[in-house]
C-alpha positions as CSV (number, residue, x, y, z in Angstrom):
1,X,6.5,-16.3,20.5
2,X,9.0,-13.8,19.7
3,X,12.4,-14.4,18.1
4,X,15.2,-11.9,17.2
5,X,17.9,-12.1,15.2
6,X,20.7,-9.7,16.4
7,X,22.7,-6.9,14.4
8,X,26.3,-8.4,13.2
9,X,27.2,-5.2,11.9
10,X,26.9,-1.7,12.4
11,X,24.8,0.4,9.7
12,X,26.7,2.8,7.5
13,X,26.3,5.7,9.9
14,X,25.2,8.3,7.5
15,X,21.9,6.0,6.3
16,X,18.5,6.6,8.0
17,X,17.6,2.9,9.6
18,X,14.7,1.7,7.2
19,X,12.3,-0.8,8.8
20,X,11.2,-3.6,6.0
21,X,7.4,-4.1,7.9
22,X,6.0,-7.8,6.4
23,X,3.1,-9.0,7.5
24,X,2.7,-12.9,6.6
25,X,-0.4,-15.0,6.7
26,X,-0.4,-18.4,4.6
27,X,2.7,-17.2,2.0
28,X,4.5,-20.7,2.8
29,X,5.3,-20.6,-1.0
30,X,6.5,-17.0,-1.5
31,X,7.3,-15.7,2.2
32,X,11.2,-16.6,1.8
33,X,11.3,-14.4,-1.3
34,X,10.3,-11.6,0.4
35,X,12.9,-11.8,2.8
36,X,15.8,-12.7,0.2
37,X,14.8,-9.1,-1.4
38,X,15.9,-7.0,1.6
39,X,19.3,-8.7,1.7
40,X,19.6,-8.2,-2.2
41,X,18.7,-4.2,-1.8
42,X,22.0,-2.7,-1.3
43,X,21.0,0.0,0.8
44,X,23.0,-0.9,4.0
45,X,21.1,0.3,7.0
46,X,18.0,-1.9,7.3
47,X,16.3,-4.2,9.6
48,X,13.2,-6.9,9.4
49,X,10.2,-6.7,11.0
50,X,7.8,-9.5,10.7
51,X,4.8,-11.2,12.1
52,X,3.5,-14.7,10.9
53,X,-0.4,-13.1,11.9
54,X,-1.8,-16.9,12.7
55,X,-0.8,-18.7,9.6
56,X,-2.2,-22.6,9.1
57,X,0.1,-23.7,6.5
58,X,4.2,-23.6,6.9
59,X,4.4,-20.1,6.6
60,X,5.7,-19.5,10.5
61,X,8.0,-22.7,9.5
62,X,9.3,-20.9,6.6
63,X,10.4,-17.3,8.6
64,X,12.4,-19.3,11.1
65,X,14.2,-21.6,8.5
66,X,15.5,-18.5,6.7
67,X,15.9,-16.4,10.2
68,X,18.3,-19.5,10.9
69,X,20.2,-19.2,7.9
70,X,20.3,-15.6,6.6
71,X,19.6,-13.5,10.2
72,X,23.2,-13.1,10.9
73,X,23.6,-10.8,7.8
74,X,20.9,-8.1,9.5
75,X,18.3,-7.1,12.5
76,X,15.5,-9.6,12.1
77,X,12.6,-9.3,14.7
78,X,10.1,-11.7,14.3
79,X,6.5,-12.5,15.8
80,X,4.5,-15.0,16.0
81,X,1.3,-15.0,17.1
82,X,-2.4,-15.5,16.9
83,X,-4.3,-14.1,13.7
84,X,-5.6,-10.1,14.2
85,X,-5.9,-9.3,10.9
86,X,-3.8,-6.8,8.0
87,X,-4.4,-3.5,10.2
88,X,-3.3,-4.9,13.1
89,X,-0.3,-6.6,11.5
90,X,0.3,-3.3,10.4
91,X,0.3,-1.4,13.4
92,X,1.9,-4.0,15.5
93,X,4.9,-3.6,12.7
94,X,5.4,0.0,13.2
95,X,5.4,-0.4,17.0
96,X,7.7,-2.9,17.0
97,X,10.2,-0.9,14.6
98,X,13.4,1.3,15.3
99,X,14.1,2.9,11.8
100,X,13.2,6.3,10.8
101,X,11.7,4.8,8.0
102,X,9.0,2.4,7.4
103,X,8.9,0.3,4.4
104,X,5.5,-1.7,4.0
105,X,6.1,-5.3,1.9
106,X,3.2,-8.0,1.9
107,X,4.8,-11.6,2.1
108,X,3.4,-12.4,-1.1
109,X,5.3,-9.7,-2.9
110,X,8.7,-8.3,-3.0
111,X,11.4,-5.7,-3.0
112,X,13.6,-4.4,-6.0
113,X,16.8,-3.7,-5.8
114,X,17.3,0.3,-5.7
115,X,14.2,1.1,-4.2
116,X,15.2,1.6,-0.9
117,X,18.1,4.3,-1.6
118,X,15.6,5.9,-4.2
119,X,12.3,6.0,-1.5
120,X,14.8,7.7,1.4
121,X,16.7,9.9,-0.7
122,X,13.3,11.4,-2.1
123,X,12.0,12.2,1.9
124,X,14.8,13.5,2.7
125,X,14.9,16.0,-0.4
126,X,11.3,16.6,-0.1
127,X,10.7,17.6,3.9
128,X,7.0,18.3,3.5
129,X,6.1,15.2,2.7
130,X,5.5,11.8,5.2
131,X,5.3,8.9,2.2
132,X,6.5,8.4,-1.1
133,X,5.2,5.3,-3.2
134,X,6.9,3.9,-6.2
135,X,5.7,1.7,-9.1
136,X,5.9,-2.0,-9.1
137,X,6.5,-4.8,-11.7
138,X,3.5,-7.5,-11.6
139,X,4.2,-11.3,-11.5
140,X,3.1,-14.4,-11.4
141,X,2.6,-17.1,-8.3
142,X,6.0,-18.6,-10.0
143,X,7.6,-14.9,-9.9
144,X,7.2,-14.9,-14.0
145,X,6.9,-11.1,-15.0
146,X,3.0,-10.3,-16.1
147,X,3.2,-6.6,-16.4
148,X,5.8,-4.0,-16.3
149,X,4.2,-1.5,-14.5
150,X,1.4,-2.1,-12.3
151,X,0.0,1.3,-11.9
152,X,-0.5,1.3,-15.8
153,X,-0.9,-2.0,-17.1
154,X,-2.6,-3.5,-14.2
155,X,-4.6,-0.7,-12.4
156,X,-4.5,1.5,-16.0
157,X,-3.4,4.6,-14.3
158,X,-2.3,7.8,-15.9
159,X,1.2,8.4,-13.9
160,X,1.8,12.0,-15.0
161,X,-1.1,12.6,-12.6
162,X,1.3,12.1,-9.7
163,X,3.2,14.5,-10.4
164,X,1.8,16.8,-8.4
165,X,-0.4,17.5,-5.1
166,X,-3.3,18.2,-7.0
167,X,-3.1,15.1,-9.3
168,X,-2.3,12.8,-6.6
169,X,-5.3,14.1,-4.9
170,X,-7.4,13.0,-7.8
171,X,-5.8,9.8,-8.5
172,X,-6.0,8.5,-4.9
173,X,-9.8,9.2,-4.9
174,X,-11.0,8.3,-8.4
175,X,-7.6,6.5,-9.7
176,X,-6.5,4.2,-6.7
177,X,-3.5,2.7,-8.2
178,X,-1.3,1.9,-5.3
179,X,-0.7,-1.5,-4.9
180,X,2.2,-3.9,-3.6
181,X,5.2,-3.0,-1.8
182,X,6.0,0.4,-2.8
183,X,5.5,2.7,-0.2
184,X,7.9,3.9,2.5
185,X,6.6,6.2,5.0
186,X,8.5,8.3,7.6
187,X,7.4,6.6,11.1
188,X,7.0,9.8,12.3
189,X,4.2,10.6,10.0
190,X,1.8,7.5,12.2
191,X,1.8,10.3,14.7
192,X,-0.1,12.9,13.1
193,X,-1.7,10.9,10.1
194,X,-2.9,8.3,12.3
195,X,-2.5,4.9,12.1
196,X,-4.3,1.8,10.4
197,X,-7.5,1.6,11.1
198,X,-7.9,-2.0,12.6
199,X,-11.0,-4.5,11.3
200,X,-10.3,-3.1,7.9
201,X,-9.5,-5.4,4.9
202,X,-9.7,-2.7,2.4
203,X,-6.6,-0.8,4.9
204,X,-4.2,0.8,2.0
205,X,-6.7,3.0,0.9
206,X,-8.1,4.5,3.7
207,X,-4.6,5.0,4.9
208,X,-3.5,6.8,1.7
209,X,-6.8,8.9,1.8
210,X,-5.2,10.2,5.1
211,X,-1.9,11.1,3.7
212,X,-3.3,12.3,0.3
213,X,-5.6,14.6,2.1
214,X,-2.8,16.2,3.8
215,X,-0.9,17.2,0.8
216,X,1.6,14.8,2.3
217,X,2.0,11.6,-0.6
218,X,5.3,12.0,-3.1
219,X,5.7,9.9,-6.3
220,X,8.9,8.4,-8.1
221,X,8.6,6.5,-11.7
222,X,11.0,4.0,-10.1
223,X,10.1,0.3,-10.2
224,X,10.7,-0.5,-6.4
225,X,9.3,-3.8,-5.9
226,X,7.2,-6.7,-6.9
227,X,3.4,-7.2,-6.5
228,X,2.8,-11.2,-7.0
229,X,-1.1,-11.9,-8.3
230,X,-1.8,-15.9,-7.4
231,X,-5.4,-16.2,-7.2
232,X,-5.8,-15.5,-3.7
233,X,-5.0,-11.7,-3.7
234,X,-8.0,-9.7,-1.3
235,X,-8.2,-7.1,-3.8
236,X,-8.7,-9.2,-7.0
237,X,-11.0,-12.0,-5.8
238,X,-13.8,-12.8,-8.0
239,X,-16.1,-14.3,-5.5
240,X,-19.4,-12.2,-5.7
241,X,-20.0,-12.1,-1.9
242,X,-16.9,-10.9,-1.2
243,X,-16.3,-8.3,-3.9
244,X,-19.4,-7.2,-2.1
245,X,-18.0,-6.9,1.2
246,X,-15.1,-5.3,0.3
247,X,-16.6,-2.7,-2.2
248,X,-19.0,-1.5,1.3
249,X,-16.2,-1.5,3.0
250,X,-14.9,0.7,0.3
251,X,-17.9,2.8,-0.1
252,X,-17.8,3.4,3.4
253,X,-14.0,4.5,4.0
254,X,-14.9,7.0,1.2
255,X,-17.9,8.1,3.3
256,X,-16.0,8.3,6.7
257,X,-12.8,10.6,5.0
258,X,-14.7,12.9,2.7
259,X,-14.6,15.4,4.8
260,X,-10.7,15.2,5.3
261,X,-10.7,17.4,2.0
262,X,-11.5,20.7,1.0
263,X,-13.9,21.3,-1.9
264,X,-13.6,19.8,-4.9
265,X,-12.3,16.9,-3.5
266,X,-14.7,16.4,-0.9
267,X,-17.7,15.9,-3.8
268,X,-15.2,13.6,-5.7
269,X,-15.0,11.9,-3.0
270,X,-18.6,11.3,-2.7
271,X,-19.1,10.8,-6.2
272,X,-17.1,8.1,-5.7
273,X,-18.8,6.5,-2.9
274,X,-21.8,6.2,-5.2
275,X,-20.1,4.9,-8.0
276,X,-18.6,2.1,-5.4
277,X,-22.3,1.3,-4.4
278,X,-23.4,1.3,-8.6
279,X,-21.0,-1.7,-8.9
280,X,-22.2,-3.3,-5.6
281,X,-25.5,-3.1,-7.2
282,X,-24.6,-4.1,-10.3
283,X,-23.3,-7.5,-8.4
284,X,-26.4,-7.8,-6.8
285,X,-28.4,-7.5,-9.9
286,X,-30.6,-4.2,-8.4
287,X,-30.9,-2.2,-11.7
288,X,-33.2,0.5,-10.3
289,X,-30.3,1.0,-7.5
290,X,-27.8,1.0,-10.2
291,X,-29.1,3.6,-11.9
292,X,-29.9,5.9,-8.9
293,X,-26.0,5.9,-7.6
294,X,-25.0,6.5,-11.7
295,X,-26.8,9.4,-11.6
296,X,-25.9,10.6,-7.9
297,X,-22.7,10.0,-9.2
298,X,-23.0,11.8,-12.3
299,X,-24.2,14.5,-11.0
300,X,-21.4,15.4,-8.3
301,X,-18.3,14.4,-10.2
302,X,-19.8,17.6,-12.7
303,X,-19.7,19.6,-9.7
304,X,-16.9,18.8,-8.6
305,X,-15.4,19.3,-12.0
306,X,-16.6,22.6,-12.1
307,X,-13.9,23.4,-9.8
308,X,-11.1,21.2,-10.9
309,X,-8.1,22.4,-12.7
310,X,-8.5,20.6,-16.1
311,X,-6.7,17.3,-16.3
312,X,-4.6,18.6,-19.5
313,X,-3.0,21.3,-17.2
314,X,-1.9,18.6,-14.3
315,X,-0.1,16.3,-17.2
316,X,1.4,19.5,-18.7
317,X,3.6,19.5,-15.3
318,X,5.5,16.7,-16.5
């Protein structure tokens, strides 16, 4: 089923369209949140794209009680539909939208006001690059603030190191810190990057990989939305089996893009594989495997050090 609420009025002509992408999959509680925050961002010339990706609670409920109520104010295109998974979601999003601009938001999470303006003015001052991500504020499942920065206090990042190509290079590989809604890519970037790469769970980072590797990521210091933990986040789940399936996933997305780089990062990149597949041992309790992918691991992130600029002289740029 597909539903669209229509434009009532015409986009300040001089603003690129952004498209606010939100995949939702059982976010009954939270999904009318995230769609309240693109109405509260100012910027003016906006539309919604959303697919309820097979939800079995009241999530697809949810969408078309606020599509009712609220869709008058902007574009709202809206799916529904059976589940395909995140990637998918994703891809089905980008097909589906008419900005310039693509603006990725979970329905679990939300935008900040200001973020918009910030994300699109930043592309369009910095040509070369085809995304630009943003810090977040971390709350809780009742939207009570946990942590002022995710990037720092939840992912404990270093965010001088994105200030430039070669520290965002690092950081993606070694650092990931990217998490919630704060990235906004330029649609046309999907055609040269690639798109995401569908069965994945573990999506954002293979993505980023692509655009990292391609010089092609920007970064502002500008809180631009907000990334809810409630206990059933893929990424923070503490069940053993699938912390394992998700860290091979990992290890193998790192495999598969290595060779995106040049050298060093191509061996950091490996390194990292083998530190991913320490900790899946270390879940599985195989101590002799442990120690063989700690010293794999070891042994390349010194070679590729060997190589790299030292960390002091990235920071320095700030």
């Amino acid at each position: 089923m597909t539903t669209a609420a229509k434009v009532m009025t015409t986009p300040a002509a001089a603003k690129p369209l952004v498209s606010v992408l939100i995949p939702a999959y059982n976010h009954e509680r939270f999904v009318q949140r995230c769609l309240d925050s693109v109405l509260e961002d100012p910027y003016p010339a906006k539309e919604i794209v959303v697919i309820d990706d097979g939800s079995t609670d009241r999530t697809g409920e949810k969408i078309a009680e606020w599509i009712k109520a609220q869709g008058h104010l902007l574009r709202v295109e809206y799916v529904q539909r059976e589940n395909r998974g995140i990637s998918a979601a994703w891809n089905e999003l980008a097909a589906r939208a008419r900005g310039e601009f693509l603006r990725l938001c979970a329905s679990d999470d939300y935008l900040l006001p200001g973020g918009l303006e910030a994300q699109v003015r930043y592309l369009q001052m910095h040509p070369t690059k085809r995304a630009v991500v943003g810090d977040s504020i971390v709350v809780d499942q009742y939207g009570n603030k946990l942590h002022d920065s995710g990037m720092r206090d939840l992912h404990h990042a270093d965010k001088r190191l994105y200030s430039s190509d070669e520290g965002i290079r690092r950081a993606v590989i070694s650092q990931w810190a990217i998490g919630g809604p704060v990235a906004l890519l330029h649609k046309s970037a999907l055609e040269t990057i690639g798109r995401w790469t569908e069965g994945l769970r573990i999506d954002d980072w293979d993505f980023f990989l692509r655009v990292a590797a391609c010089d092609a990521l920007g970064f502002i210091d500008v809180h631009v939305g907000a990334y809810r933990l409630h206990g059933n986040n893929v990424s923070k789940t503490r069940h053993t089996a699938t912390r394992i399936v998700n860290l091979t996933e990992s290890c193998e997305v790192a495999r598969r893009r290595a060779d995106l780089f040049d050298e060093p990062h191509r061996t950091l990149l490996k390194a990292q594989a083998h530190y991913i597949c320490a900790k899946i041992a270390f879940l599985q309790k195989r101590m002799f495997v442990l120690a063989f992918h700690m010293l794999v691991y070891l042994a390349l992130l010194a070679v590729s050090k060997l190589r790299l600029p030292p960390i002091g002289t990235l920071l320095e740029k700030t």
